[in-house]
C-alpha positions as a Python dict, from the first residue, in 0.01 Angstrom:
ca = {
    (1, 'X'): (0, 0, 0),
    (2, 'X'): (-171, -4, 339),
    (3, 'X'): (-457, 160, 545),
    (4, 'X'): (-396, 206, 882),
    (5, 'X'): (-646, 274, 1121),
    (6, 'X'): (-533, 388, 1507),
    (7, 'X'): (-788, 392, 1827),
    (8, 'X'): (-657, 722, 2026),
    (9, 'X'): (-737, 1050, 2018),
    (10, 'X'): (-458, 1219, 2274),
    (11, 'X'): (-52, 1243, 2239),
    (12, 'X'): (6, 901, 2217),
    (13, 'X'): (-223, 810, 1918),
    (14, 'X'): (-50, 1118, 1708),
    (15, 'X'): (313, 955, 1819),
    (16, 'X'): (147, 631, 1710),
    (17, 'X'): (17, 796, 1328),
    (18, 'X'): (373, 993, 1286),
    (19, 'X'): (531, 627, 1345),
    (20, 'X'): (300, 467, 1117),
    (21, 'X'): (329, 704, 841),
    (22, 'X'): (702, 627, 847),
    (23, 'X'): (617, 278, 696),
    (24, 'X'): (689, 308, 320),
    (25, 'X'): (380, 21, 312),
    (26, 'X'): (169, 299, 451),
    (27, 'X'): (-111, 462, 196),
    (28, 'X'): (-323, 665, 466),
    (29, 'X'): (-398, 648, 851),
    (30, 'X'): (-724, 680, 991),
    (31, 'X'): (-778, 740, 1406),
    (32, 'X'): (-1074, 728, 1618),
    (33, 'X'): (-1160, 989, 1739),
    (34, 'X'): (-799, 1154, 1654),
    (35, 'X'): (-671, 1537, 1703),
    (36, 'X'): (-666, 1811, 1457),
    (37, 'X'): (-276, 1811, 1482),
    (38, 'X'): (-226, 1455, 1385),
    (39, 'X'): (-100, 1575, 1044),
    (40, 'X'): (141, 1752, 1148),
    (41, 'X'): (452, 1572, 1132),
    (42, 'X'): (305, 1347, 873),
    (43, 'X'): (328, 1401, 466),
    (44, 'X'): (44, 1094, 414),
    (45, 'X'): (-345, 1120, 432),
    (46, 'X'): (-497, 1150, 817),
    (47, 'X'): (-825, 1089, 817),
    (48, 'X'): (-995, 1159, 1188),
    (49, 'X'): (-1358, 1050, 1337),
    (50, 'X'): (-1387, 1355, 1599),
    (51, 'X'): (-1769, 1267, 1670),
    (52, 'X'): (-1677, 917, 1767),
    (53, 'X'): (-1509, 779, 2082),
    (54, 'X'): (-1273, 451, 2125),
    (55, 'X'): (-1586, 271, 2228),
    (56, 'X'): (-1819, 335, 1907),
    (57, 'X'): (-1761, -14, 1825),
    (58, 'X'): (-2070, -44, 1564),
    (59, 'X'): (-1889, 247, 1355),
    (60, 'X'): (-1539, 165, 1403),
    (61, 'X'): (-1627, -163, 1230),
    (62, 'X'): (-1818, 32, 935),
    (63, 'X'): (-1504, 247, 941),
    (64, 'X'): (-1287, -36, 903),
    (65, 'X'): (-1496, -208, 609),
    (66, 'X'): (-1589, 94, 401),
    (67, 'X'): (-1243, 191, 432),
    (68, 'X'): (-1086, -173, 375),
    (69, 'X'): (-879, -125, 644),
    (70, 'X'): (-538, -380, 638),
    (71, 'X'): (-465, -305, 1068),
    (72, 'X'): (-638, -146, 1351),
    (73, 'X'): (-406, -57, 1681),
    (74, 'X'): (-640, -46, 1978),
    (75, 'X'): (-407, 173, 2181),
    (76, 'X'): (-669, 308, 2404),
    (77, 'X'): (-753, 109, 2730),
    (78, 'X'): (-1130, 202, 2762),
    (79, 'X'): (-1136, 49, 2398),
    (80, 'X'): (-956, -239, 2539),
    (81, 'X'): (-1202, -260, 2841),
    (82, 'X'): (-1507, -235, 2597),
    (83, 'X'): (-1368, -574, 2388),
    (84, 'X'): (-1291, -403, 2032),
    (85, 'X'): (-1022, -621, 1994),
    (86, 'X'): (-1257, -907, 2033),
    (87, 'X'): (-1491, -757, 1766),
    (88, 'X'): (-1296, -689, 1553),
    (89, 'X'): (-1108, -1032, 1541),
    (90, 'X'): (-1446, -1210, 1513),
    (91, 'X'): (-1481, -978, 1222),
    (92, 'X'): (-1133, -1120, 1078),
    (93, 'X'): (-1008, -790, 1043),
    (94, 'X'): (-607, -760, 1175),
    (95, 'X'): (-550, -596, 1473),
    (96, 'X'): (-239, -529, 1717),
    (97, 'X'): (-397, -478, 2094),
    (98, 'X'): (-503, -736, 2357),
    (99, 'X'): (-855, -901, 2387),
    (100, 'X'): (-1082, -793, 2652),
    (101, 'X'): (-1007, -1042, 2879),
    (102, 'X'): (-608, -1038, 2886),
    (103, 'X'): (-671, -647, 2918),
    (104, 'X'): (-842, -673, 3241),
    (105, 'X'): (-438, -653, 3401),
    (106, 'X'): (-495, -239, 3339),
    (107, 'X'): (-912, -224, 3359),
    (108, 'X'): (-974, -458, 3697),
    (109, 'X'): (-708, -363, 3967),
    (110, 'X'): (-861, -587, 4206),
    (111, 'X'): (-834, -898, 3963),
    (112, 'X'): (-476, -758, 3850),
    (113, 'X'): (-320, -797, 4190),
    (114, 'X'): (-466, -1152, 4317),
    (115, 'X'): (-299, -1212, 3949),
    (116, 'X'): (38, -1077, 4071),
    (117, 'X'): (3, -1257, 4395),
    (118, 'X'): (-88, -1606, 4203),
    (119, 'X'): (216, -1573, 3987),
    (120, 'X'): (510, -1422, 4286),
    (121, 'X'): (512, -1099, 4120),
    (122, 'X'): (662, -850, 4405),
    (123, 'X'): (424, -613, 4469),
    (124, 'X'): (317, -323, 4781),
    (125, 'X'): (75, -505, 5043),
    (126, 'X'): (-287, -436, 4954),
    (127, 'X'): (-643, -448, 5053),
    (128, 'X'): (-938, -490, 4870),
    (129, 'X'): (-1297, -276, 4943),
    (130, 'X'): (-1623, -280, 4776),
    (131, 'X'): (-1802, -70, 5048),
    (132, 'X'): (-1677, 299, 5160),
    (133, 'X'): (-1784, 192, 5514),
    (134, 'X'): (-1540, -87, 5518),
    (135, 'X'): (-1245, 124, 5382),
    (136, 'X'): (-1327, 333, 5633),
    (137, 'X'): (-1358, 166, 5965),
    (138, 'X'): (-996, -37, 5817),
    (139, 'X'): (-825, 308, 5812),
    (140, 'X'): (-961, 366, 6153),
    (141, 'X'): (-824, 90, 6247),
    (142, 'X'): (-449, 149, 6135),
    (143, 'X'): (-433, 530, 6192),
    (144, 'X'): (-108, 504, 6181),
    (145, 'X'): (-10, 440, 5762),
    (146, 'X'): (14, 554, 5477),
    (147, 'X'): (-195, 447, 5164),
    (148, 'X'): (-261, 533, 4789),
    (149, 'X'): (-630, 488, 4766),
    (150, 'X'): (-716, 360, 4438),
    (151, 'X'): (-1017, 313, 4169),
    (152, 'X'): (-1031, -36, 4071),
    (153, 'X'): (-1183, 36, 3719),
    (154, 'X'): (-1039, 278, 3463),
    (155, 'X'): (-1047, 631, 3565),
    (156, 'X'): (-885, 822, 3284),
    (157, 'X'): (-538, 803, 3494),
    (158, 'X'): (-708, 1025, 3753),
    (159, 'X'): (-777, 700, 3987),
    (160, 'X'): (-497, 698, 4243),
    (161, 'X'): (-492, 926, 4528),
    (162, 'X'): (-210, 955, 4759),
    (163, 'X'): (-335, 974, 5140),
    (164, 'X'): (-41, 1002, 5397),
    (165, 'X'): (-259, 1035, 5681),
    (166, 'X'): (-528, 877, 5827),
    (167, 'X'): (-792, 1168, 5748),
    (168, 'X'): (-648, 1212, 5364),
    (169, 'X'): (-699, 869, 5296),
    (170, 'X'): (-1081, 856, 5438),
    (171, 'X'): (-1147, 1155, 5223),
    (172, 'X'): (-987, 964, 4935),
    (173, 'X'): (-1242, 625, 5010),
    (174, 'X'): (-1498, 874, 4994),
    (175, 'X'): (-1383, 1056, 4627),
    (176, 'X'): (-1379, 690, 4485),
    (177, 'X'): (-1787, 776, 4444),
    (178, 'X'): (-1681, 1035, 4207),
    (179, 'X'): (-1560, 769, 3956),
    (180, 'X'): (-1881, 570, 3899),
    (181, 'X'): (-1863, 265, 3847),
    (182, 'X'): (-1456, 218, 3795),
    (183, 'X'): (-1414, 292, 4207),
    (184, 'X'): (-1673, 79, 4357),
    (185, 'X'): (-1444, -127, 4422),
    (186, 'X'): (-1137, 9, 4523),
    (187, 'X'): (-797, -87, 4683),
    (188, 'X'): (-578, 50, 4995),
    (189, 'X'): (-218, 19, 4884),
    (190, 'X'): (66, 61, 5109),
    (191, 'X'): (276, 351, 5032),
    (192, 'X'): (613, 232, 4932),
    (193, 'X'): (866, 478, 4966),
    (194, 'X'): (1132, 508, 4597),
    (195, 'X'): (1128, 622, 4257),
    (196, 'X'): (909, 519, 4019),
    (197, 'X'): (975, 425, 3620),
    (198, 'X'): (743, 244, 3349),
    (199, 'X'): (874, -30, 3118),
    (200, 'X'): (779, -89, 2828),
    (201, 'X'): (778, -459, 2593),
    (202, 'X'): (584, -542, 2334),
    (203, 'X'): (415, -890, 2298),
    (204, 'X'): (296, -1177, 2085),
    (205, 'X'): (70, -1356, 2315),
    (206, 'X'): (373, -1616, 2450),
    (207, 'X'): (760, -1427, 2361),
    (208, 'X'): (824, -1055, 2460),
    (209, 'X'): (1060, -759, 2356),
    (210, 'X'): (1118, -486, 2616),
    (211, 'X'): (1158, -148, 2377),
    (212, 'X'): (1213, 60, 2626),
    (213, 'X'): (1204, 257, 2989),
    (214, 'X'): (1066, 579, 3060),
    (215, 'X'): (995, 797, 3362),
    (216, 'X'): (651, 1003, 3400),
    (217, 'X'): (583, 1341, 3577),
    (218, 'X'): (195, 1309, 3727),
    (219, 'X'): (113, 1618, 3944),
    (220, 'X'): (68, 1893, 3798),
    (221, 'X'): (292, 2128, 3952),
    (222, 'X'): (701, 2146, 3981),
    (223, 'X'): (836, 1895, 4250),
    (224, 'X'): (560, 1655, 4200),
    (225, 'X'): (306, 1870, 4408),
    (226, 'X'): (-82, 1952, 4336),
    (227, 'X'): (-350, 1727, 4160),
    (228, 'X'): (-262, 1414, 4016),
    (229, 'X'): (-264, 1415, 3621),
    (230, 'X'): (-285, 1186, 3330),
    (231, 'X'): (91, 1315, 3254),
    (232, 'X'): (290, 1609, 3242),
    (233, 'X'): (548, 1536, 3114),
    (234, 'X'): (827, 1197, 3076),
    (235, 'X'): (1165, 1131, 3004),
    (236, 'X'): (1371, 814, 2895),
    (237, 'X'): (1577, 634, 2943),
    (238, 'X'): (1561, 696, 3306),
    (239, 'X'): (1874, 675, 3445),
    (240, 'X'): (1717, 479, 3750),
    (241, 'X'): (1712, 184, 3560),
    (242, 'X'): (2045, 45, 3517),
    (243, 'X'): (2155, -349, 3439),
    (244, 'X'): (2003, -460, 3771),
    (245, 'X'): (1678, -302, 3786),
    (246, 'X'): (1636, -419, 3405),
    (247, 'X'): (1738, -791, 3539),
    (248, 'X'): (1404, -784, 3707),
    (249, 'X'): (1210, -589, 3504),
    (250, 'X'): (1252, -892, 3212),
    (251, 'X'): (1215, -1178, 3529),
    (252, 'X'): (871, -957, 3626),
    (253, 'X'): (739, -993, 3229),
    (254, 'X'): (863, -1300, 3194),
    (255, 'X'): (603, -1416, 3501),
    (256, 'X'): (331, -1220, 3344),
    (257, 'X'): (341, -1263, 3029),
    (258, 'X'): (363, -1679, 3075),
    (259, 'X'): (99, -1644, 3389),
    (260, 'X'): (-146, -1471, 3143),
    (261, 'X'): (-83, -1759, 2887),
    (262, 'X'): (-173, -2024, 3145),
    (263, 'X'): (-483, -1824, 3208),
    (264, 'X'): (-613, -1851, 2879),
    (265, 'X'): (-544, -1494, 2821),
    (266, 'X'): (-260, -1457, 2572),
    (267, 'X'): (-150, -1115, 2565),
    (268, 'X'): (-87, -941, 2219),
    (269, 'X'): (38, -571, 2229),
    (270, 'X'): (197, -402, 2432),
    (271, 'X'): (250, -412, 2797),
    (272, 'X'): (319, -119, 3029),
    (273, 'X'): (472, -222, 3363),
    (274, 'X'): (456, 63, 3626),
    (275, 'X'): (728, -17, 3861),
    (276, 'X'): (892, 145, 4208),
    (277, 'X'): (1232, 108, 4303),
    (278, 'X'): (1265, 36, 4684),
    (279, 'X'): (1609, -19, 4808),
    (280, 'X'): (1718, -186, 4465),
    (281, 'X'): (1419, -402, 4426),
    (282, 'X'): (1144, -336, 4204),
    (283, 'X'): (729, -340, 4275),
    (284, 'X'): (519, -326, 4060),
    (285, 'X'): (284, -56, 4130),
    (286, 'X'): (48, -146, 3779),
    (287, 'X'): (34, -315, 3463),
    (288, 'X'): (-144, -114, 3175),
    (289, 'X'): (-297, -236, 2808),
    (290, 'X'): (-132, 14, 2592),
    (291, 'X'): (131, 245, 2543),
    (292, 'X'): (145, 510, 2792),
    (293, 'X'): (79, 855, 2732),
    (294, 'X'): (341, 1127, 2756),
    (295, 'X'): (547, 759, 2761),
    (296, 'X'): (482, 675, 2387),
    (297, 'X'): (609, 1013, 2251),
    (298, 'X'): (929, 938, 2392),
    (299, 'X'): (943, 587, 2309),
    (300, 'X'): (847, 514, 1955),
    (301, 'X'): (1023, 802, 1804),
    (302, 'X'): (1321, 563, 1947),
    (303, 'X'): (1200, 239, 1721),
    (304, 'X'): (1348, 193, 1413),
    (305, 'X'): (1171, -80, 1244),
    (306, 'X'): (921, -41, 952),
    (307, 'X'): (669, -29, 1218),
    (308, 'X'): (354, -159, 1055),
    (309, 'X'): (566, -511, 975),
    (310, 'X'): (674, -479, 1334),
    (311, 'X'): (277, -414, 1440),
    (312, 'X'): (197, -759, 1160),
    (313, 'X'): (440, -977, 1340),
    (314, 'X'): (324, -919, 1668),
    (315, 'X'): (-67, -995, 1565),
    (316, 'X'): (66, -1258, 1388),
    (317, 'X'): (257, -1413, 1706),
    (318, 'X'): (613, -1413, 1543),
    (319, 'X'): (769, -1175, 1748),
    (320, 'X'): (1098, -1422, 1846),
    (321, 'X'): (1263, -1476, 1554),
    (322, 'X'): (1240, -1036, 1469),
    (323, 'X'): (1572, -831, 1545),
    (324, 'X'): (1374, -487, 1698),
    (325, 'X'): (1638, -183, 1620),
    (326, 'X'): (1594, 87, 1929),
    (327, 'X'): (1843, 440, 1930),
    (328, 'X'): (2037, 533, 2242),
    (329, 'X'): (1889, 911, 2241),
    (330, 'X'): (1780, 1073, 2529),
    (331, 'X'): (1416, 1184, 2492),
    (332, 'X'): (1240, 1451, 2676),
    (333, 'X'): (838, 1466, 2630),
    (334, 'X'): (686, 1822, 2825),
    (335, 'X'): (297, 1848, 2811),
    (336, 'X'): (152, 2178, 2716),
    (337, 'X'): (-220, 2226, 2963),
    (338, 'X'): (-452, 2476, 3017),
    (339, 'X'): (-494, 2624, 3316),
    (340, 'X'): (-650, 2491, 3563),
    (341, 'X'): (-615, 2159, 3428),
    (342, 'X'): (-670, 1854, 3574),
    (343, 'X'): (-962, 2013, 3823),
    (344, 'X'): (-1121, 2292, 3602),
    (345, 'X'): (-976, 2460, 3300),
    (346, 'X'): (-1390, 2516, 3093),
    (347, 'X'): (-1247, 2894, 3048),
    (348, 'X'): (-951, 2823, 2858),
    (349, 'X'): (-1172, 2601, 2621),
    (350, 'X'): (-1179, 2768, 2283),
    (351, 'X'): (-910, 3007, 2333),
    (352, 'X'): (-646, 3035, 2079),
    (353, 'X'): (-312, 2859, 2100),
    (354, 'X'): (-15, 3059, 1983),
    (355, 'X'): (317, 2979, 1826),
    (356, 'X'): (161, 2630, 1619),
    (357, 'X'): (390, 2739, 1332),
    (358, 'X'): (682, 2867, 1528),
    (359, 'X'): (718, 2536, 1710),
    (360, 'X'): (640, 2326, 1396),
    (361, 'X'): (1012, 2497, 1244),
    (362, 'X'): (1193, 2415, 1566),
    (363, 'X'): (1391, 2095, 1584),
    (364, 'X'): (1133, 1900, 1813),
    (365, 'X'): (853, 1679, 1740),
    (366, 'X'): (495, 1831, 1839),
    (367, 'X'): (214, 1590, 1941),
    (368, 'X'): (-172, 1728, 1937),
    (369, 'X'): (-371, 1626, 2243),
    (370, 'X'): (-657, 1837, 2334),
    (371, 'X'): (-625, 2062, 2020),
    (372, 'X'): (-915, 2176, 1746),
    (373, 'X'): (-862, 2416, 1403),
    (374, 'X'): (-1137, 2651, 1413),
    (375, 'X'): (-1133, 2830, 1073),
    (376, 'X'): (-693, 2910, 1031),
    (377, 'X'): (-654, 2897, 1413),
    (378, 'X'): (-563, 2622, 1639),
    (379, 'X'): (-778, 2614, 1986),
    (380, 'X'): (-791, 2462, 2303),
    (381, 'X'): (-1011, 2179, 2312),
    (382, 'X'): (-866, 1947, 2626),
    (383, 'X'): (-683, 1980, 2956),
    (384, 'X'): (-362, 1835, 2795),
    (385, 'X'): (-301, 2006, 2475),
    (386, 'X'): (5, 1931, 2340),
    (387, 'X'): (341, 1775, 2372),
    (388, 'X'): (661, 1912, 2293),
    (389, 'X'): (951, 1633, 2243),
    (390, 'X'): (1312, 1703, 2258),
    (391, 'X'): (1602, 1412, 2155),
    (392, 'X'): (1968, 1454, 2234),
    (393, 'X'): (2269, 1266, 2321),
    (394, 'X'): (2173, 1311, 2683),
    (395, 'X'): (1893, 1451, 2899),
    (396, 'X'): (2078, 1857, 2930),
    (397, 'X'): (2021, 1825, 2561),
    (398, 'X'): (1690, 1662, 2524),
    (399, 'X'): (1510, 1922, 2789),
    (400, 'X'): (1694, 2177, 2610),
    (401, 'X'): (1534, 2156, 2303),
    (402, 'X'): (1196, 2080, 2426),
    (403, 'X'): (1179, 2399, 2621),
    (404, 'X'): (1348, 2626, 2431),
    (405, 'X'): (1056, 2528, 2193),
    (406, 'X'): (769, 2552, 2445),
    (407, 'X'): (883, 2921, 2498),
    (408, 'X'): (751, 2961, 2145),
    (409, 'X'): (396, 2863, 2242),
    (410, 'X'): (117, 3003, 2448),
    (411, 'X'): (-247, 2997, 2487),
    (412, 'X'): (-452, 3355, 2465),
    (413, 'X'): (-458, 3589, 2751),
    (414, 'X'): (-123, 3370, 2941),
    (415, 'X'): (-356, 3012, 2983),
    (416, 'X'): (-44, 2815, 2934),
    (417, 'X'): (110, 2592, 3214),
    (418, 'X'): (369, 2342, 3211),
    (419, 'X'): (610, 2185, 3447),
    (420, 'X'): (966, 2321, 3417),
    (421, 'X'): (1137, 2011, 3567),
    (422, 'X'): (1082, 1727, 3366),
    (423, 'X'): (1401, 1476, 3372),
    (424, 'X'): (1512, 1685, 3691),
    (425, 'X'): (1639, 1396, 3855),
    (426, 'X'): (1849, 1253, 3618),
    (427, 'X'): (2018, 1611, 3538),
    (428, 'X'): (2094, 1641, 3928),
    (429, 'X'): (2240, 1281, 3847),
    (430, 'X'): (2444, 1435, 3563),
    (431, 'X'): (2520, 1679, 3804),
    (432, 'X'): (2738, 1425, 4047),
    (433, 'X'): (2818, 1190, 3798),
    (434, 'X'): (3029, 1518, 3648),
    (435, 'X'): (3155, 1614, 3996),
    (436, 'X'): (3266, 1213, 4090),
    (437, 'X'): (3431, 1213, 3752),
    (438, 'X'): (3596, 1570, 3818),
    (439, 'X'): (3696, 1465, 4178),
    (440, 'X'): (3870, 1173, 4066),
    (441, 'X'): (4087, 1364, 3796),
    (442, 'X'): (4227, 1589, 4005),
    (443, 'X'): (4610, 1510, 4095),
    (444, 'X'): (4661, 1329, 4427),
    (445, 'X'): (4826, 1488, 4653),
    (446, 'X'): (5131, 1340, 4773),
    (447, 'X'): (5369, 1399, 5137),
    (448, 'X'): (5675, 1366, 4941),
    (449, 'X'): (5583, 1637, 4702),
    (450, 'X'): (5859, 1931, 4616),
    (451, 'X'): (5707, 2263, 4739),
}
């Protein structure tokens, strides 16, 4: 029997533990720093490092020998940024998650998109700053467009800031300051005008699986308005991507993943491709080192294989010759936040969440985020604080279930906020896929016709 240990602390390392625990080869699961409701959906040992972060390499390789740990999954990009992959293969300990340097795709957006322009990997028209003055006077300059201003460095998905004027986006230069280090260098993007998706394959440093499509929710309010967020909320599979836009999804990770080889930089893990679709053609708006987060609660829920063999085979670099099993459910993630969240929720910190055991009885999954037990309570402890995931045959179903159960749940004194139209888009697809179908039943009518 195994030992598992998973670098995450938010939804997607608790998806990541429940799928673990799954394994029948699975003793106990450790996570770094991990969530107080990572045992929730899971009848094994979790065993969770709070104090630490993803980047306390010196203790997360303690961790790992005191604990004789058999895998680590680095599913966390500043841990992929910080080279814990590297450490801990230098330590010959097994590990699914890239190295350092084939993670810099997600942690250098500068270096990522001379990458995608090296290797014909369609893409919006960018510019690169490393001086707020310069961004400036080239805004000045083009008055005219539209940009997402973005961090180059890793900004806790908080980095991208849609400017659709000229004054938005020279307020935007000037936030980059308020990410350190991660937007001193930053880009100008052109604003492509579609619908964006994420795509998801997993990787053995030369062959690739795609598992699986998704479609996230940033802002924070209904009808994608307010702040920009690490995630409110996802649904797959999107119904955006059909055969087509899948064509050159696999084309797009097919260039990467063999570009990456040729740069010495063989890519183990899995890859997140951010895409837009622009009049049938897909950009890619970002690559990213890890599962994405509400993205994984929807997705590996969907994976049937003993998932710690799957995880072995991948570090292992025999990913070809495995048959990966995914279900054809419809999966709908909604993200549970404080108030105020992502610009300032401090006041909801601490207060009590209600409904924990109500929502644990319903048929959904529940996913801890930003979540503490104080004493026999559960309290806020993050801006995200949980996820609520509903599975169906299609996406009426799937939302159905997931917010029928988030009516169970609240945070003390009404400090509960979610958005009420995740998977909108493909239910108003529903909607005149329904009406086409009910159009073309009805009887033709004919001239001839008795009356």
């Amino acid at each position: 029997m195994k030992t598992v240990l998973v670098i995450d602390g938010g939804g997607r390392g608790a998806a990541l533990v429940d799928k673990y625990a799954q394994s029948r080869n699975v003793k106990k699961i450790l996570a770094v720093p991990g969530n107080d409701l990572m045992q929730i959906n899971v009848k094994k040992p979790v065993i969770t490092y709070q104090h630490l972060k993803t980047t306390s390499i010196k203790e997360i390789l303690r961790i790992c020998k005191e604990n004789k740990i058999d895998l680590v999954d680095v599913a966390q990009d500043n841990a992929v940024e910080a080279g814990l992959t590297d450490k801990l293969l230098a330590k010959g300990i097994n590990v699914v998650g890239p190295t350092k340097r084939a993670g810099q795709i997600e942690w250098d957006k500068a270096w990522a998109r001379e990458f995608m322009v090296k290797y014909e990997i369609p893409i919006p028209k960018f510019y690169v700053f490393r001086s707020t003055k310069a961004g400036i006077n080239f805004i000045k300059k083009n008055q005219d467009l539209k940009w997402f201003v973005k961090a180059s460095g890793l900004a806790a998905g908080k980095g991208v800031i849609p400017a659709p004027s000229a004054q938005e986006a020279i307020d935007a230069v000037k936030a980059m300051q308020k990410f350190g280090s991660a937007g001193e260098t930053f880009l100008l993007e052109e604003w492509l005008v579609g619908e964006e998706f994420s795509a998801f394959a997993l990787c053995d440093g030369k062959d690739f699986h795609i598992v699986g499509f998704a479609q996230d929710h940033k802002r924070v309010n209904d009808g994608d308005l307010g702040e920009n967020t690490g995630g409110m909320g996802c649904v797959s599979s999107p119904m955006i991507v059909d055969k087509e836009i899948q064509k050159q999804v696999k084309k797009i990770f097919e260039k990467t993943i063999n570009g990456l080889m040729v740069e010495g930089r063989p890519y183990k893990g899995v890859l997140y491709l951010g895409g837009i679709v622009v009049d049938s053609k897909v950009y890619v708006i970002e690559f990213n080192a890890r599962w994405g987060d509400p993205e994984a609660q929807v997705l590996l829920p969907s994976i049937k294989n003993d998932f710690l063999s799957l995880s072995n085979e991948i570090a292992k670099g025999r990913l070809k010759k495995l048959k990966i099993k995914v279900d054809k459910k419809v999966r709908v993630a909604v993200a549970a936040v404080a108030k105020g969240y992502p610009v300032d929720y401090q006041l909801v910190k601490g207060k009590k969440i209600l409904g924990i055991d109500k929502i644990i009885k319903s048929e959904v999954k529940v996913y801890g985020a930003g979540i503490k037990k104080a004493n026999k309570d559960y309290v806020v402890s993050g801006g995200r604080v949980l996820y609520i995931v509903g599975d169906g045959k299609d996406v009426l179903e799937a939302r159905g279930k997931a917010y029928k159960a988030m009516k169970l749940v609240n945070i003390e004194g009404n400090n509960l906020h979610y958005r009420t139209d995740i998977g909108a888009r493909d239910v108003d697809r529903m909607q005149g896929l329904f009406e086409s179908e009910h159009r073309s039943r009805r009887p033709e009518r004919s001239q001839g016709r008795k009356k």
